[in-house]
N, C-alpha and C positions, 0 to 999 in steps of 0.2 A: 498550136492545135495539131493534131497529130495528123499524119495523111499517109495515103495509103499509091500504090502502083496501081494506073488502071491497063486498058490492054495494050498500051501505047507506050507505057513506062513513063509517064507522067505522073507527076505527084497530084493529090488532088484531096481534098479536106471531107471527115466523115461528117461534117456538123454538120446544123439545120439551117445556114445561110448565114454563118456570121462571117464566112473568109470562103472565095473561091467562089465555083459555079454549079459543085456536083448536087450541092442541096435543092432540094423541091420546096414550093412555097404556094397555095392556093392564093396568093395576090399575083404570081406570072413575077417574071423576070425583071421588071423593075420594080414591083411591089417588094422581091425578096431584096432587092440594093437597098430599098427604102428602110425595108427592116432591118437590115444586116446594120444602115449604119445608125438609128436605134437606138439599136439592142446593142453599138459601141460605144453612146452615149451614157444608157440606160444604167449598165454594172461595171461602169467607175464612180458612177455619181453614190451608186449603195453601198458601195465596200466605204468609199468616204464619210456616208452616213453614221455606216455600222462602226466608221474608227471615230468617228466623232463621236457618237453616243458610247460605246466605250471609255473612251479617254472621259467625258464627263461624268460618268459613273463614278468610277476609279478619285476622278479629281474629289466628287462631293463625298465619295467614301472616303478617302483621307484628310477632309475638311471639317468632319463630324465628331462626333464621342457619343459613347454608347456606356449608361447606369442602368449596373444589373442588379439585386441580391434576392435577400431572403429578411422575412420580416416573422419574429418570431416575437411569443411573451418572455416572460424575465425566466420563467424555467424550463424555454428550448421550445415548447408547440408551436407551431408554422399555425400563421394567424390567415386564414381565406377571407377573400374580400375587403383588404385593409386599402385603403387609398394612399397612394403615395404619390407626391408632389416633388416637382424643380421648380426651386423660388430663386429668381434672381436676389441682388443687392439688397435690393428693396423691398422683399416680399411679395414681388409679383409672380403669378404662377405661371411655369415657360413648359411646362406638358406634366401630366397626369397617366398615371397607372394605375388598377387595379390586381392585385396578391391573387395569385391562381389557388387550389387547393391543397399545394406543397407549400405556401406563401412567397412565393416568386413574384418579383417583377421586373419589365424590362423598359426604359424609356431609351428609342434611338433617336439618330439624326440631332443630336444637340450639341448645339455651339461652340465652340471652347471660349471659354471664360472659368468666372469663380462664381460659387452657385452654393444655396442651403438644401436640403433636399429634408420633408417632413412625409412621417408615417401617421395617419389617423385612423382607429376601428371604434367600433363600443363596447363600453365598456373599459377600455386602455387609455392610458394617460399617451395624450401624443409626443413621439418623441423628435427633434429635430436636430438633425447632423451638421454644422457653420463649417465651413471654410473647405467647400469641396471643390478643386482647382482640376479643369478638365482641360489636356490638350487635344491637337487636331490628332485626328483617330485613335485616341485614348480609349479603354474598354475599362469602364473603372466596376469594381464589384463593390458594393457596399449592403453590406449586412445594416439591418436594425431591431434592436431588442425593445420593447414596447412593456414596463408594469400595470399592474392591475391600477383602479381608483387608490385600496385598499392597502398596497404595498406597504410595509412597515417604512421603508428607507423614503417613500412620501412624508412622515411625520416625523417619527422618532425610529432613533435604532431599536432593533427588534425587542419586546418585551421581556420580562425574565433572564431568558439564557440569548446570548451574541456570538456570535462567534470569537470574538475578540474577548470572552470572558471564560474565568476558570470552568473545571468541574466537567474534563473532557469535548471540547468543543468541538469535534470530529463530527457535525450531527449532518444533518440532512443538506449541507452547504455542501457536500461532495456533487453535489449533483451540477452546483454553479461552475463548475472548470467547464461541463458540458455546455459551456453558451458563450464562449468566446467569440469578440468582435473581429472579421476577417481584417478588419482596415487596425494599421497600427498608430496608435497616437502618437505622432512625434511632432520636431518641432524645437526650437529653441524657447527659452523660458515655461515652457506646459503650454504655448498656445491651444495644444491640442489640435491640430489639423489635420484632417486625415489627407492621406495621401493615395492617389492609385496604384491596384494590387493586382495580380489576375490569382494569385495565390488559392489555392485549393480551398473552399467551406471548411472554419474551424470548427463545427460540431462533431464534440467528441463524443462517441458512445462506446459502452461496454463498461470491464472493471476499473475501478479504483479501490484504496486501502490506504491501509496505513497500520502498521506498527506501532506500541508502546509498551517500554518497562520504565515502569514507576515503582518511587518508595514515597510511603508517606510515616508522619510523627504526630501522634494529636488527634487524629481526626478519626470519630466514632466509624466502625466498622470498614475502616482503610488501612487499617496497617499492615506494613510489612512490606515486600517488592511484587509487585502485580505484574503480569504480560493481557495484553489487550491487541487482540487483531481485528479491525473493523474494513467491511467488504461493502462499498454502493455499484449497486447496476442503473445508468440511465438507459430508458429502451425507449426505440424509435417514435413510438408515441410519444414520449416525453413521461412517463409513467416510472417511477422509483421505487426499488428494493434496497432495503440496507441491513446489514447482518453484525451486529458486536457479539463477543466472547471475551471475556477475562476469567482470570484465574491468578488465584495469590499464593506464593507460596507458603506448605504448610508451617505452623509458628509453632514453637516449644512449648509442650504443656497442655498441646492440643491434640490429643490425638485421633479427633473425627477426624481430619484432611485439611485441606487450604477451602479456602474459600470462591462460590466459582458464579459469574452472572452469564446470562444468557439474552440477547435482544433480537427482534428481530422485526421489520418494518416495512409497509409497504405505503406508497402514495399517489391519486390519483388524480391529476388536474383535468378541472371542468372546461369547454369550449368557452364559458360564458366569464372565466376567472375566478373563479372557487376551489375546491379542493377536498378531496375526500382522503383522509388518512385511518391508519391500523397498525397498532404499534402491540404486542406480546411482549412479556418477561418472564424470566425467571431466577431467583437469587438463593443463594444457600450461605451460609454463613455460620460454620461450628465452634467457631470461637465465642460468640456473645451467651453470655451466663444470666440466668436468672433463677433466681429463688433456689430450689434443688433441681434446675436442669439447667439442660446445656443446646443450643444450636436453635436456628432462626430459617425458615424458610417461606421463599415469598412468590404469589403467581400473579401475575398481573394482565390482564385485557384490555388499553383502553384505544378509544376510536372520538375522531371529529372529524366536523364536515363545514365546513365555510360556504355559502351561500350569500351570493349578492344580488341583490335586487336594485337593479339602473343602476345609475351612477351615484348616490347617495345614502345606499343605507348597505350593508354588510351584519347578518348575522353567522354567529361560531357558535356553534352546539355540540357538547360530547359528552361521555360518561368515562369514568374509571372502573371497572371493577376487578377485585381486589382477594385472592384467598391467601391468609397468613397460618401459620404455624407455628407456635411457639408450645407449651404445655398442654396446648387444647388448641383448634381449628377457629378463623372467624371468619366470613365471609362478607364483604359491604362494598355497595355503589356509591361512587360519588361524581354527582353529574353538575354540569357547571351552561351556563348558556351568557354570551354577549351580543352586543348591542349597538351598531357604530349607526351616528349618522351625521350626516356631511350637510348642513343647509348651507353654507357657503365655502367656497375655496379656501378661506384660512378657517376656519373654525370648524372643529370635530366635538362631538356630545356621545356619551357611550355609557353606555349600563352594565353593569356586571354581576352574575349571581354567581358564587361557588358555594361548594359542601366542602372540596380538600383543598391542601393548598398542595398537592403535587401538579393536577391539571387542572388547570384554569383557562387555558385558550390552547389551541389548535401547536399554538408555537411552541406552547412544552413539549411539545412529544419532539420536538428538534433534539431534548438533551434521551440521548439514548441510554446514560448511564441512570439505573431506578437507581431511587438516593432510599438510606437506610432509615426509616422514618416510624422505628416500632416505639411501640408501650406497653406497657404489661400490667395487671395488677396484683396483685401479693402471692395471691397464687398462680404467677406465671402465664395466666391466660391471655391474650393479646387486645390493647385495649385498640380504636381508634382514635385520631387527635383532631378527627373533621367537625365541623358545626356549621355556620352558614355566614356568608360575608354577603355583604349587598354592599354598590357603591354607583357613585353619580359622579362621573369627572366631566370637565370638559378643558377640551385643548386649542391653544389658539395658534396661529403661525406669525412670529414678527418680522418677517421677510427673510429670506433665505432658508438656511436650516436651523434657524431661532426658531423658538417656541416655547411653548409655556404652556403647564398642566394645573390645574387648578380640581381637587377632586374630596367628596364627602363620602365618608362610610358607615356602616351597622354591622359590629362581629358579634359572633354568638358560642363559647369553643365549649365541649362536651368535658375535654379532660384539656390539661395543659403540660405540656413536656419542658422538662429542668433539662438543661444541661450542665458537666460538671467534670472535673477531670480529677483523677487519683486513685490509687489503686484498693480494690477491698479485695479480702480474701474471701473463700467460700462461706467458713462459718460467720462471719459477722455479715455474708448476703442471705444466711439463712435465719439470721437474727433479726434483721431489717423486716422479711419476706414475715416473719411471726409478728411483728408488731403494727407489721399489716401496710406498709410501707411498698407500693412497687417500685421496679429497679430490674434494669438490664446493662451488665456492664459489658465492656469488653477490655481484656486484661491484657489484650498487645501493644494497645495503644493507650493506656490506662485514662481512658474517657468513659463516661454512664450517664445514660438517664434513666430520671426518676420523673413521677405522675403527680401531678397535680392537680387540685380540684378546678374544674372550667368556670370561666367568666364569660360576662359578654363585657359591650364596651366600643366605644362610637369615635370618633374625631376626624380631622382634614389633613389634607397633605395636599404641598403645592411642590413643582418640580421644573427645574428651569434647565431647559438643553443650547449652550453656547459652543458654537465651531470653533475653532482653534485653525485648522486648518482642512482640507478639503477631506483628512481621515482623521483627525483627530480634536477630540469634542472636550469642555467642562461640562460635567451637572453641577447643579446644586440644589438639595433638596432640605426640605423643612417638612416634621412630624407633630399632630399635637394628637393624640389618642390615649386608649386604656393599654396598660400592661402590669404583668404583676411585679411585686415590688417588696422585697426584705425588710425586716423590721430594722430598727437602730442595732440590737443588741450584736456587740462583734462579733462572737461566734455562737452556734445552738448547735444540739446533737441534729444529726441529718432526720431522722424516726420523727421528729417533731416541724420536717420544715412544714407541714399546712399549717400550722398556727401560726408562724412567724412570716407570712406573706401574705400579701389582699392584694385587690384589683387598684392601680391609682391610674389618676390623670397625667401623662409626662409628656416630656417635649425631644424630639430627638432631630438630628442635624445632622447633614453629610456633604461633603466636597468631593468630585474624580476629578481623575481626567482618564478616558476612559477610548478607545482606537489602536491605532496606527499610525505609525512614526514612518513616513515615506522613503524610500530608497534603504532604508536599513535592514527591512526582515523582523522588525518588532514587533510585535504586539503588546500593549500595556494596557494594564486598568492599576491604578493606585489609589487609593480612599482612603480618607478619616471620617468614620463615624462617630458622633458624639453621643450620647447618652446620660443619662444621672447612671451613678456606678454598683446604685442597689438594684437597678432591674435588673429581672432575669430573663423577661422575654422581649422579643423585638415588638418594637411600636411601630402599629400597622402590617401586623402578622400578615396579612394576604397581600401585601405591596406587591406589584408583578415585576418589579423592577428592586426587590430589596439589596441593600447594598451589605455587607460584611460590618461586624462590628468594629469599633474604633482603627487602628491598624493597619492595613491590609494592602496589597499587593499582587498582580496575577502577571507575568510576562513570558511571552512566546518569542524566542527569535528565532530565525533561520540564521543556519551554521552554514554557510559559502563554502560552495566545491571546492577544493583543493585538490591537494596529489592526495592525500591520506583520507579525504570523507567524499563520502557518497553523495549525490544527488537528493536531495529529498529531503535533508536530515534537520531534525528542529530539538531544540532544548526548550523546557517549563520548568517554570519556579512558582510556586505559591505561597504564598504565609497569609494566615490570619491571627487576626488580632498580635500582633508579633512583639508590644510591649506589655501583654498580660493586664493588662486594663482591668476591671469591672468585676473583679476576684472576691468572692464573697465566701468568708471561711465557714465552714462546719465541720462538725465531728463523726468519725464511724463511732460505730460501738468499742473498737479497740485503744479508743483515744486519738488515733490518728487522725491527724487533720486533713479533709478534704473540700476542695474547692466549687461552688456554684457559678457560675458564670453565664450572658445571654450567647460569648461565643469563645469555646476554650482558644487555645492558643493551638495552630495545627501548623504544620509544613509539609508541602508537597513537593516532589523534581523528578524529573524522568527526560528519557530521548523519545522522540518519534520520528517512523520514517516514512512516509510516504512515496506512495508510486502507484 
């Protein structure tokens, strides 16, 4: 205590009676002794309190663990109000959170042990994280991504176009790098265990791309070596932009220019798990010949919107519309609507109406590349090949990711497109185009089609999906429907193929195996389709899921950093029909013989680079 000189030279204490006599006290002279000793009782006993209660803090603060993250859907939106739980061993619940409006949640003061930890909302499939091992004052961060009812990788991989399949699969999956699980799977044998992280939130946002030059052989309106740049933006909403541009170089004998497409996309998810997309094109193409002209141009609008209603039913509504250019202008919509509904957890029932077979659900606009899909009739005007498919499937689940599709349909096609590969020269296209014959070729790739008169025509199709392993699947599918179909007679002049083809009843058959080859960087799809070898068109033309004729082959690998390659870098190979199968001969006018077929024989290969 500090003391001071009084007039004596004595030391003597400035305090208020805890040491010495100078202090005053309204209890008098023994009241302040009484106090003094107290008040020496009093703040030793606090400071001990205050180090006790300290040290027990401290003690139960490094006794504890603390689960933080972020609970989002399958395409990045921060889900508000999602419940999240710590389940013991057992499934017992050891504390509950509620998802703030960023979808954050925080459960403290928990135990160390091993612990499951589940996210529930509506509308989302719940999702549950096993083997989360918590020590004393551990801060573990765990992210959870939550899909829709509706999700395609719920049932079957995605319809039509996959990613894991030909035909530029750069589509709207760019946006999936953006939803990366902060926790790493690791583990000996795949347990999959996650482990604690404090590691920064992987939501990644802004650009990505990627690069491609391809050459193709075969295939209608592809030939020659292409460059293709494609740009996705994820923004903080969770809302996607994606931009493609290709261009081909210009080809010998052509000398409008190369050929150039144009994409461009926008997409917008609903709070409630839906989705509103907007996808534009535009295509030029001065290579493809018909009648006495030359060059092809295409404009395209089209737009869907996915709507779910509770947990059980899911409608996808859109339209195409369509302005083409060939000898004269056509304009036409073509709107499609479906139909899911869930009465129980294994079993899915679904409707389907289309007009085209370009889009048929929401998921097509995934492939951003327009596919070249013209006709023409004699006099070079642009035909359309849409008419009306109705179909009644339903799906069952045999545990796992087994399943099985069982589905009837009603086609109805205005015109019917041949395909056929061989080269014709001008005058015998001008020869063809007089005898009233349409016919659009293209001479880089020496492939053409020609027009046929429409059918309608009914049948089933059944579709089995078998896992292989946790990425890589078999189908096998079986067709019985209407398609057109060649006479006996070995070859006819081409001018004359509507006589020698009608509508028949046929049966068609396919085998993949169709994913991802794990730890390699693969991607495969390889198929045999069977068919009888006189049809010319696919059986079950509006299949959402059609596979390649007899043949065929798609593979993506990643090419591993080295000293000499980049980051990012991927090689493609395609073939179809790759042993010319289903070759049905006819004649030009010049004698020459050219070939009909349901799918020529094509090749595709290129690098892509992504970053």
């Amino acid at each position: 205590m500090p003391r001071r000189p009084d007039r004596d030279g004595q030391l003597h204490s400035t305090g208020t009676g805890v040491s010495g006599t100078s202090g005053t006290s309204i209890f008098g002279e023994s009241g302040a002794r009484g106090h003094n000793s107290a008040v020496k009782v009093f703040v030793p006993g606090m400071l001990l309190a205050v180090l006790l209660g300290l040290t027990g803090s401290c003690f139960a603060a490094s006794n504890y663990a603390i689960v933080s993250g972020v609970v989002r859907d399958a395409h990045g939106t921060p889900q508000m109000g999602a419940v999240v739980e710590l389940l013991s061993a057992d499934a017992g619940a050891i504390a509950t959170a509620f998802t703030d409006d960023q979808g954050r949640y925080r459960l403290a003061s928990i135990i160390p042990g091993q612990y499951q930890i589940r996210a529930t909302a509506v509308f989302l499939v719940p999702v549950t994280r096993a083997n989360l091992k918590l020590q004393a004052g551990a801060a573990a961060i765990v992210n959870l991504t939550m899909s829709t009812l509706f999700e395609a990788e719920n049932w079957l991989p995605a319809q039509k176009r996959r990613a894991d399949e030909p035909v530029d699969d750069w589509k709207w999956t760019l946006r999936s790098t953006a939803n990366r699980p902060l926790l790493r799977l690791v583990g000996s044998d795949d347990d999959k265990a996650p482990n604690s992280s404090n590691t920064e939130e992987g939501h990644r946002l802004g650009l990505q791309g990627r690069v491609t030059v391809s050459g193709s052989d075969g295939a209608f309106g592809e030939g020659g070596v292409h460059q293709t740049l494609i740009l996705s933006h994820t923004l903080r909403n969770g809302d996607n932009t994606v931009m493609r541009a290709e261009i081909g170089d210009p080809q010998p004998g052509v000398p409008e220019g190369a050929s150039v497409e144009m994409t461009a996309g926008y997409e917008r998810r609903s709070p409630l798990g839906g989705s509103m997309r907007m996808v534009s094109s535009y295509q030029s193409h001065p290579e493809l010949t018909y009648g006495d002209g030359t060059g092809l141009q295409v404009l395209q609008l089209a737009s869907a919107e996915q709507l779910n209603l509770g947990d059980a039913v899911m409608i996808d509504a859109g339209t195409l519309i369509q302005a083409e250019r060939l000898a004269a202008s056509r304009f036409t919509s073509e709107p499609f609507v479906r139909v899911k509904v869930k009465p129980t957890s294994n079993v899915m029932v679904e409707y389907r109406y289309a007009t085209g077979r370009t889009l048929q659900s929401s998921d097509d606009l995934d492939d951003l590349k327009p596919p070249v899909g013209v006709l023409s009739d004699a006099a070079g005007r642009p035909l359309d090949a849409k008419g009306s498919h109705q179909e009644v499937s339903i799906t069952r689940k045999l545990g796992g990711e087994r399943s099985i599709t069982v589905a009837a349909y009603h086609d109805a096609f205005s015109n019917a497109a041949l395909e056929g590969s061989g080269l014709i020269d001008r005058n015998d296209l001008e020869e063809l185009s007089v005898s009233g014959l349409g016919m659009v070729t293209d001479p880089t790739t020496g492939a053409f089609r020609l027009t046929a008169d429409g059918y309608t025509g009914r049948g089933v199709s059944a579709t089995l999906v078998e896992p292989l392993t946790s990425s890589l699947s078999a189908w096998v599918e079986y067709d019985l429907g209407t398609a057109l179909r060649s006479s006996l007679e070995p070859s006819f002049a081409v001018s004359d193929v509507q006589n020698q083809i009608a509508p028949h009843t046929v049966q068609a058959a396919s085998v993949s195996l169709r994913g991802k080859i794990q730890r390699t960087g693969t991607s495969l799809k390889a198929e045999y389709r069977w068919q009888p070898a006189r049809t010319l068109t696919q059986v079950n033309a509006y299949n959402a899921d059609a596979g390649e004729a007899y043949v065929g082959f798609y593979v993506r690998q990643r090419l591993w950093r080295g000293r000499f390659l980049p980051q990012g870098l991927d090689a493609v190979v395609e073939a179809t029909n790759l042993l010319e199968q289903g070759y049905q001969p006819v004649l030009a006018p010049d004698g020459q013989t050219l070939f009909l077929a349901q799918m020529p024989r094509a090749f595709q290969g290129g690098l892509a680079f992504n970053f």
